[in-house]
C-alpha positions in Angstrom: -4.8 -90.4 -35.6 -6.3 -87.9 -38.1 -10.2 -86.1 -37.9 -11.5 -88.8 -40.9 -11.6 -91.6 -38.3 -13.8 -89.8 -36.5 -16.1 -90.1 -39.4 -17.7 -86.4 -39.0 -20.6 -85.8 -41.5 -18.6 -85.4 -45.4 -19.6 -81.6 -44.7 -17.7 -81.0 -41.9 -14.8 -82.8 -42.5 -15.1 -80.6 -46.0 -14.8 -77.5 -43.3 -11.8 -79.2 -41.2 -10.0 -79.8 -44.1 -10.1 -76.1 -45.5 -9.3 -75.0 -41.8 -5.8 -77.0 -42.2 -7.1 -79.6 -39.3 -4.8 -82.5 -39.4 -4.2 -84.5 -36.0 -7.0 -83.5 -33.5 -5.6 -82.5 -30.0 -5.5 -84.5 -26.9 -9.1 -83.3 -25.5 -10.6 -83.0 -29.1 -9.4 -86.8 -29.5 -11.4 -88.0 -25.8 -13.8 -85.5 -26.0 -15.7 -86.0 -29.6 -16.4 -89.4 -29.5 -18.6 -89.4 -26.7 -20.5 -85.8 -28.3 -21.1 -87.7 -31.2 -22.5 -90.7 -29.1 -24.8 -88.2 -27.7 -23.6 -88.2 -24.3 -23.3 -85.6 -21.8 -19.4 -84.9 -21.0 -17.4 -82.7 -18.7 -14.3 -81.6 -20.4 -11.3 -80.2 -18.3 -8.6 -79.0 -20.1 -6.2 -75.8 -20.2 -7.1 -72.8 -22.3 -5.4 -72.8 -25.8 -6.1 -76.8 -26.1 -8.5 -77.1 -28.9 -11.8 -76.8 -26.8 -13.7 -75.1 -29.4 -13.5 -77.4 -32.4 -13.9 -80.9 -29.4 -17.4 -79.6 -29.2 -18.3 -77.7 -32.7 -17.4 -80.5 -34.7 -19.6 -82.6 -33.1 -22.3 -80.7 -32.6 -22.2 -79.6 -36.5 -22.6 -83.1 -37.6 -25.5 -83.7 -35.0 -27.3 -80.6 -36.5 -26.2 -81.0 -40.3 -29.4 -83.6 -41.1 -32.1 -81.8 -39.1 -34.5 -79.0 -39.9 -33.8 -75.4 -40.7 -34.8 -72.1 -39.4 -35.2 -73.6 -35.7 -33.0 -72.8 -32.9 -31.4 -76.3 -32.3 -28.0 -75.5 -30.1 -27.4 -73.0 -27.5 -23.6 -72.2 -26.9 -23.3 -70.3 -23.4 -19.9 -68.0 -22.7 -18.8 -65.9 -20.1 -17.6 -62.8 -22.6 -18.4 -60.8 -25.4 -15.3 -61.9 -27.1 -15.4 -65.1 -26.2 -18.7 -65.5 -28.2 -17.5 -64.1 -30.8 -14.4 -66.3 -30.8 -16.5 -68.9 -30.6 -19.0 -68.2 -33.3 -16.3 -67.4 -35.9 -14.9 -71.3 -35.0 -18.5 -72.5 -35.5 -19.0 -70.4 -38.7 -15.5 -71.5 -40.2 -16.0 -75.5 -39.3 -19.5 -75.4 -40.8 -19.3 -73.0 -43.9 -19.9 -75.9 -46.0 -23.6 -76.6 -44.0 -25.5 -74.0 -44.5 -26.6 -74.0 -40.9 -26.5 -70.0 -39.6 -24.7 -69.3 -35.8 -25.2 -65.7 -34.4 -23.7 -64.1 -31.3 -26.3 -62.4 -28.6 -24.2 -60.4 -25.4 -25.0 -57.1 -24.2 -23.4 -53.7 -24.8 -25.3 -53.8 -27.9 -28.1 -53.1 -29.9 -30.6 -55.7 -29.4 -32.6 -55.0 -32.4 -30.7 -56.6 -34.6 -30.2 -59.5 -32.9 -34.4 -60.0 -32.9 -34.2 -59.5 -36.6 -31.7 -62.3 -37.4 -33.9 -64.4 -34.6 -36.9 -64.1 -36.4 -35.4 -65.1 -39.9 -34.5 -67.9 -37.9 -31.0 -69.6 -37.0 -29.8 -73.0 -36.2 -27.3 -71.8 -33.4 -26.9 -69.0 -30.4 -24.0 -67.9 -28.8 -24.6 -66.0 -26.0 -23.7 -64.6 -22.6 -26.3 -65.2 -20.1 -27.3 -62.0 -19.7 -28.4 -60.5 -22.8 -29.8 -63.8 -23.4 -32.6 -63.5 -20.1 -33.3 -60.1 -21.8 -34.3 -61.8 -25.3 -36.2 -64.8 -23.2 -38.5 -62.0 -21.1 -39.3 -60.2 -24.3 -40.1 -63.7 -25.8 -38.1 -63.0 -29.0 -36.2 -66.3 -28.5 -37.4 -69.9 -28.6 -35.9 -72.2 -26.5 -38.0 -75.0 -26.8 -36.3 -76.6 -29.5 -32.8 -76.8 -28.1 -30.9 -80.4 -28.8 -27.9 -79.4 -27.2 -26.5 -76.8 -24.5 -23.1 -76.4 -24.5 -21.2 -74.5 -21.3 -17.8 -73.0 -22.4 -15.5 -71.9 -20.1 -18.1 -73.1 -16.9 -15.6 -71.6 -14.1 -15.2 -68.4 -14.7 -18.8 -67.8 -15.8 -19.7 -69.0 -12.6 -16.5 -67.2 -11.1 -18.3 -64.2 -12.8 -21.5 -64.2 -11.1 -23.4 -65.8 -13.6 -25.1 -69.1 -11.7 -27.8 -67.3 -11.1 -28.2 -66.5 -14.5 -27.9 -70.0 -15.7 -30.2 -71.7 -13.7 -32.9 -69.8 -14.8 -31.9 -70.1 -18.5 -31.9 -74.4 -17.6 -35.1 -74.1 -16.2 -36.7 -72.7 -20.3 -34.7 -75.3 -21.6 -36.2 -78.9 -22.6 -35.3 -81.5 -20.2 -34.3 -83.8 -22.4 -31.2 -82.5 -23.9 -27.6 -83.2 -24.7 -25.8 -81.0 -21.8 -21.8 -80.1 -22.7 -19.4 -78.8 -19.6 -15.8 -77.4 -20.5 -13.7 -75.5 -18.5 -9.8 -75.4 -18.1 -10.7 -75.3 -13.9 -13.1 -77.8 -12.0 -13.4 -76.8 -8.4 -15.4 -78.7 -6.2 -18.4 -76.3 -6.1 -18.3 -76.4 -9.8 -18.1 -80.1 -10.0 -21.4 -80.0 -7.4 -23.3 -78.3 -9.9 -22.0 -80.3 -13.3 -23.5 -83.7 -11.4 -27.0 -81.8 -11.2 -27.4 -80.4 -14.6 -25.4 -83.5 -16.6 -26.6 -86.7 -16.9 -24.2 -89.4 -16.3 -21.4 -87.3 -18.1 -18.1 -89.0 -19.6 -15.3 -86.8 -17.7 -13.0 -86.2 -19.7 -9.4 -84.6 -18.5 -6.3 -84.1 -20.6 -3.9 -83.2 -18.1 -3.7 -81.0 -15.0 -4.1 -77.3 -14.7 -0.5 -76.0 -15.3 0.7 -74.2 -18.3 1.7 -75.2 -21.5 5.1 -76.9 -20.9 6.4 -74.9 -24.4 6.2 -71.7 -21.9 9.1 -70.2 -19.8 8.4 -69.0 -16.8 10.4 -65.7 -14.9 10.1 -63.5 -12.1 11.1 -60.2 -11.8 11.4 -58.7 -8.4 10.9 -55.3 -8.8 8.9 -52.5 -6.3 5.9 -51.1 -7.1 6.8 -47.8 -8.7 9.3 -49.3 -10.7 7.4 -51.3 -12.8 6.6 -49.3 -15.8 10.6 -48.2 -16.4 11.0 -52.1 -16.3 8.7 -53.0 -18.5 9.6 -50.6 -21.1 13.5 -52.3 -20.2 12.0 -55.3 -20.6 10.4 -54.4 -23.8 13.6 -53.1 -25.2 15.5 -56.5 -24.7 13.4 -58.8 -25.8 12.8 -60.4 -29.3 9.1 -60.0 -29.0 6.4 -60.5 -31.4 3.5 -59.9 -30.1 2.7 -58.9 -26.1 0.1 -59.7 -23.9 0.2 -57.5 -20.8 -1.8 -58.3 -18.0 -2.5 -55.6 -15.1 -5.6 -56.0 -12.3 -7.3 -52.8 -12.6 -9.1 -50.9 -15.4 -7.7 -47.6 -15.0 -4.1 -49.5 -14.6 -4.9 -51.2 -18.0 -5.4 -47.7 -19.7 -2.6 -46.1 -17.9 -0.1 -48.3 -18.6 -1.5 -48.6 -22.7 -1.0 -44.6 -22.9 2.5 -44.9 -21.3 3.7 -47.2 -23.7 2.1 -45.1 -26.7 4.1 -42.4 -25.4 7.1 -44.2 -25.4 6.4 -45.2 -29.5 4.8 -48.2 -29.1 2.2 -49.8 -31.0 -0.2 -50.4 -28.0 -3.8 -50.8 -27.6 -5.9 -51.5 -23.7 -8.5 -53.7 -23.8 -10.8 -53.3 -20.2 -14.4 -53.4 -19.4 -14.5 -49.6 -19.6 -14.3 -49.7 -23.1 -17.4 -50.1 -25.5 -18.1 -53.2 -27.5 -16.7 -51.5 -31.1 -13.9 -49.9 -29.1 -12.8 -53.8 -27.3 -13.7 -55.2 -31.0 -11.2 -52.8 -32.3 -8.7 -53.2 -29.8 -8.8 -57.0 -30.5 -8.8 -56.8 -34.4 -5.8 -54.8 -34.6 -4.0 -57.1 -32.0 -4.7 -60.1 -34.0 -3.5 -58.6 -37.8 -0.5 -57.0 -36.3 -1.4 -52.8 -36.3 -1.4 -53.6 -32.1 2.4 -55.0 -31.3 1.6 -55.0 -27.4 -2.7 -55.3 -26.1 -2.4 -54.6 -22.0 -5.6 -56.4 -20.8 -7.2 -57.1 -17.4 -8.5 -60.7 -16.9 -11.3 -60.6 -19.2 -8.9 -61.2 -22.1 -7.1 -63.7 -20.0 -9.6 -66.6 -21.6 -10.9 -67.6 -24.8 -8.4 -64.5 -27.3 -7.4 -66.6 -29.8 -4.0 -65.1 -31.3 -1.7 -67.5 -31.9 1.4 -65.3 -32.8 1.9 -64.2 -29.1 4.8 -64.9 -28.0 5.2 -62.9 -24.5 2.9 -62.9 -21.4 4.0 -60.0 -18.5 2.3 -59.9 -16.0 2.7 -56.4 -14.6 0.9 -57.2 -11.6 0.3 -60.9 -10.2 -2.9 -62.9 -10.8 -4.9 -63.5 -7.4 -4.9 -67.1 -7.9 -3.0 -69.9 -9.5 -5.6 -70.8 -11.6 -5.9 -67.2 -12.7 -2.2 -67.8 -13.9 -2.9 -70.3 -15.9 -5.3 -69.0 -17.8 -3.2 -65.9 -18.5 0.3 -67.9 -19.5 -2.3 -69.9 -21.9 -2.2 -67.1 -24.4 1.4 -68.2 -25.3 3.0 -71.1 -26.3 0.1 -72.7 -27.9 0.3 -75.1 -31.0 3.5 -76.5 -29.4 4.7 -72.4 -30.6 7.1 -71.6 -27.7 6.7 -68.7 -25.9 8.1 -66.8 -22.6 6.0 -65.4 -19.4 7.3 -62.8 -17.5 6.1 -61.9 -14.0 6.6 -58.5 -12.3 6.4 -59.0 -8.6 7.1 -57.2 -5.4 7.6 -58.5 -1.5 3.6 -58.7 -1.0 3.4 -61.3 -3.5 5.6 -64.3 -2.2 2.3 -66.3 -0.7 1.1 -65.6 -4.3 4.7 -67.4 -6.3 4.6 -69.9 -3.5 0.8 -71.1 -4.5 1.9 -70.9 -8.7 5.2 -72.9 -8.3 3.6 -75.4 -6.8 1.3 -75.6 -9.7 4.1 -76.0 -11.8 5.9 -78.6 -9.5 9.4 -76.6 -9.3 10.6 -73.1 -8.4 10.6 -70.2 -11.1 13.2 -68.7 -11.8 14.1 -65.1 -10.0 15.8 -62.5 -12.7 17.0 -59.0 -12.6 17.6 -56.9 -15.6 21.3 -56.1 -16.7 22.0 -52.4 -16.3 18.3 -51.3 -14.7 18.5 -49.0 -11.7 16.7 -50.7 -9.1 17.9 -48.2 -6.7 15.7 -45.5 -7.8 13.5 -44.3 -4.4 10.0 -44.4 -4.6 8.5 -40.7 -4.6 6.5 -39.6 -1.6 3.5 -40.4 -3.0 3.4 -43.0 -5.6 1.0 -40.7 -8.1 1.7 -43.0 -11.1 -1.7 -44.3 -11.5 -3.1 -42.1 -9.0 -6.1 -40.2 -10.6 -6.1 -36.5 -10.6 -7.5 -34.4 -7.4 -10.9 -33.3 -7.6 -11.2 -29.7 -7.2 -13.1 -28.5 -3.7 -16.6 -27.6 -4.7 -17.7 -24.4 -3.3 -21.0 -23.6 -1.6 -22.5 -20.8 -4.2 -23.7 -17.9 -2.7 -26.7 -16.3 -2.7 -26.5 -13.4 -5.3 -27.2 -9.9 -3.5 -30.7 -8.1 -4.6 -29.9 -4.9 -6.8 -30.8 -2.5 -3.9 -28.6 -4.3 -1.2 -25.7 -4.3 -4.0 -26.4 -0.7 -4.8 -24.8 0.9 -2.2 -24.5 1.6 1.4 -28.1 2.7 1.6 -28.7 -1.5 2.1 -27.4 -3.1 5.0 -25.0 -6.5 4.3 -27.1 -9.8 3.9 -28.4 -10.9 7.4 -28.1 -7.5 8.9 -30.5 -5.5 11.5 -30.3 -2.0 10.7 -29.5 0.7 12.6 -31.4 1.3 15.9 -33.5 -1.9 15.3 -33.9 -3.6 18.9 -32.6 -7.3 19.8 -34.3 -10.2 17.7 -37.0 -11.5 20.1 -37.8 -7.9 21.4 -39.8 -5.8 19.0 -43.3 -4.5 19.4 -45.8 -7.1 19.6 -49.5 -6.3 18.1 -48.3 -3.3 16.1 -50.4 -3.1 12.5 -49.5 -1.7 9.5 -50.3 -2.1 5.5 -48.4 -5.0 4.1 -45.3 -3.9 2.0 -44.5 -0.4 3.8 -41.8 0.6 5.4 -41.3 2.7 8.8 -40.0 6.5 7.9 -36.4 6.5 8.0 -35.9 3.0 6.8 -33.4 2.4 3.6 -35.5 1.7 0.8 -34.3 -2.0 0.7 -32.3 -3.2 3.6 -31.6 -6.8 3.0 -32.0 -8.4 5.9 -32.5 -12.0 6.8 -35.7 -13.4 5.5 -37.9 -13.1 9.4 -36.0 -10.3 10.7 -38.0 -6.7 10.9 -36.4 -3.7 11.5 -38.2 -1.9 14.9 -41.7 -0.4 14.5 -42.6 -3.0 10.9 -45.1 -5.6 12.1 -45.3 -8.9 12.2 -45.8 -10.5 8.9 -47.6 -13.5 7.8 -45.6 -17.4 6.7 -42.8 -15.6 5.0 -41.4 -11.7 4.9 -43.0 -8.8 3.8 -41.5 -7.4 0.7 -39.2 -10.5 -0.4 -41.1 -11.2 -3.6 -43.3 -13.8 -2.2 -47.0 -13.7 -1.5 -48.3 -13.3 2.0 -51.2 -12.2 4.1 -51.7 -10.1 6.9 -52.6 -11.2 10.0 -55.1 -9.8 11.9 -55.0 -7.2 14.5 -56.0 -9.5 17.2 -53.6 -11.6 15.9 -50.7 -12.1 18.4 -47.5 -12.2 16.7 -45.1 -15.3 17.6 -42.5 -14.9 20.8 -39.6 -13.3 19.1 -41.0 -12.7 16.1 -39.5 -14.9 13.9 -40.2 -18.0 12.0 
């Protein structure tokens, strides 16, 4: 079977032909007839299957005949890069069509993305977010949407993004063509498809496992061993290019410097990292100036680079499905392609849960001449982040006179022959501001305290550079004095 029996608009299948399309793939085959029908269809298939083109093509030739300038299709992704992988797909199958695709996700300028809105555009693909932002400010029209396509429906939902989407359906039209694909389907997920798709085709390739062109290992190895066996690992190997996948951020970057340090061409792509900096990251990973990109999950879905031809996994995916979507960077296009796994003892209910996703035990492997012996250090500082200095309370700087000499008494002090606080002359009267004869000229003593025979002040102490009043002879001073 070839794309011409499909019988795609003579545009498009201009645009497949120039992309080197020659047999469709399994869910591109089920998938775009019914698209073209105008049904609404759930697609299930893994990551790396052709899921892209099984609803661009289709939705190309739907908009080819219709008007310009009027946003007709709305593409919804989880990621950033994802949109843009997506958009550059669109973009390539329809560069024969004249029809204009743009990308709008956060992280970003939004100016320019209301410029190319208001010269007008036939298709959107965007993350929910940034999307709600352009809807409040009104400088998107949704009303004209034919067709809403959901890409990668799990882990946008995984990501918190429900919310986000079901307000985005509700400025949608309600008569629309409504597209679901995902490589995972849980129930919850399928609970939500039946309410927002109208009597859908399902369509489902095969089940979740990996490609079967991957090789699966495991490599038992403790926790602060991991690095010196990757870089082993990385030294044995016939690699081309390396995907390797960590769960933190900070682990990410960590583990990207190490490997600079040890001469390799690596790059980290995490969340920390701004949009041109993750753009960059990508970019060089894909045209070869990146041999080895250490990712978190959010590169686990949707990177098309074909070349890859290793997966590690330094540290274990939470879930099985999470696995999948990670090996699905390699072997794809029937390209073979290996996965290596780094695990250590608090991962076996983890393995158990993948191999039986697979349907047969991975195999365990050590490395050949790697000292596993090596004892951990007391405290595993590896990815630890530096201590924080103790902050320390400043101290009040000393007024000249106190610091002048021994005239001044130290701060807080009574001076000499100054009865006990709570003691001193009550309904004494002086002038504000003097001082009794034989007093220091500045004695710096606590704000409230008054050397014996100085009055009562008034709210706050004589002399301390604040203004005050006096208080009246007949004005009994408070019990002790002080405030």
């Amino acid at each position: 079977m070839d794309f011409q029996q499909f019988n795609l608009h003579p545009q498009i299948q201009a645009g497949v032909e120039a992309l080197g399309y020659r047999n469709p793939t399994p869910i591109q085959r089920d998938a775009i007839p019914p698209v073209l029908e105008g049904r609404d269809v759930m697609g299930l298939a893994q990551t790396g299957t052709g899921k892209t083109a099984a609803f661009g093509l289709p939705l190309l030739t739907r908009l080819v005949p219709g008007p310009r300038g009027k946003l007709r299709a709305l593409v919804l992704a989880p990621t950033r890069e994802l949109a843009e992988q997506i958009n550059d797909a669109l973009n390539a199958m329809g560069r024969f069509t004249r029809l204009r695709s743009i990308t709008v996700y956060g992280g970003v300028n939004i100016n320019p993305q209301i410029k190319k809105l208001k010269e007008g555009v036939e298709i959107v693909v965007a993350c929910p977010g940034r999307l709600l932002d352009h809807i409040s400010q009104g400088t998107v029209d949704l009303t004209g949407v034919e067709a809403l396509v959901l890409d990668e429906a799990d882990q946008m939902f995984d990501m918190g993004f429900l919310p986000d989407v079901r307000r985005i359906l509700r400025a949608l039209p309600a008569k629309r063509q409504t597209l679901m694909f995902s490589a995972t389907m849980p129930d919850d997920i399928r609970k939500l498809a039946q309410e927002i798709l109208h009597q859908p085709v399902t369509v489902q390739v095969s089940r979740t496992a990996p490609a079967a062109t991957v090789s699966h290992a495991l490599y038992p190895v403790p926790q602060h061993l991991k690095t010196p066996l990757l870089l082993e690992l990385l030294r044995h190997s016939d690699t081309e290019s390396v995907l390797v996948f960590t769960k933190t951020k900070h682990r990410a970057k960590r583990v990207g410097e190490q490997l600079e340090k040890s001469g390799y061409r690596a790059a980290s792509l995490q969340g920390n990292l701004s949009q041109n900096r993750r753009q960059a990251a990508l970019d060089g990973f894909r045209d070869g100036t990146f041999q080895i990109l250490v990712a978190t999950d959010i590169a686990a879905r949707g990177i098309d680079v074909s070349q890859v031809s290793h997966v590690i996994n330094y540290d274990i995916p939470d879930t099985a499905e999470a696995y999948t979507h990670r090996i699905g960077r390699t072997g794809r296009a029937a390209r073979t392609g290996d996965a290596f796994t780094m695990v250590t003892t608090e991962d076996a209910v983890m393995v158990r849960s993948i191999e039986r996703v697979l349907g047969s035990p991975i195999e365990r492997r050590r490395m050949e001449g790697f000292d596993y012996t090596v004892p951990a250090p007391k405290k595993d500082a590896e990815f630890a982040r530096p201590p924080r200095e103790p902050q320390r309370r400043r101290e009040k700087p000393a007024s000249p006179a106190a610091a002048g000499g021994q005239g001044g008494a130290a701060h807080g002090a009574r001076p000499a022959g100054s009865p006990p606080r709570g003691q001193e002359k009550r309904g004494a009267t002086a002038t504000p501001g003097t001082r009794p004869a034989g007093q220091p000229a500045a004695t710096g003593e606590r704000s409230g305290s008054r050397p014996a025979n100085q009055p009562p002040a008034g709210k706050h102490a004589v002399g301390a550079g604040t203004r005050t009043s006096q208080r009246p002879p007949s004005h009994p001073a408070r019990r002790g004095g002080t405030r």
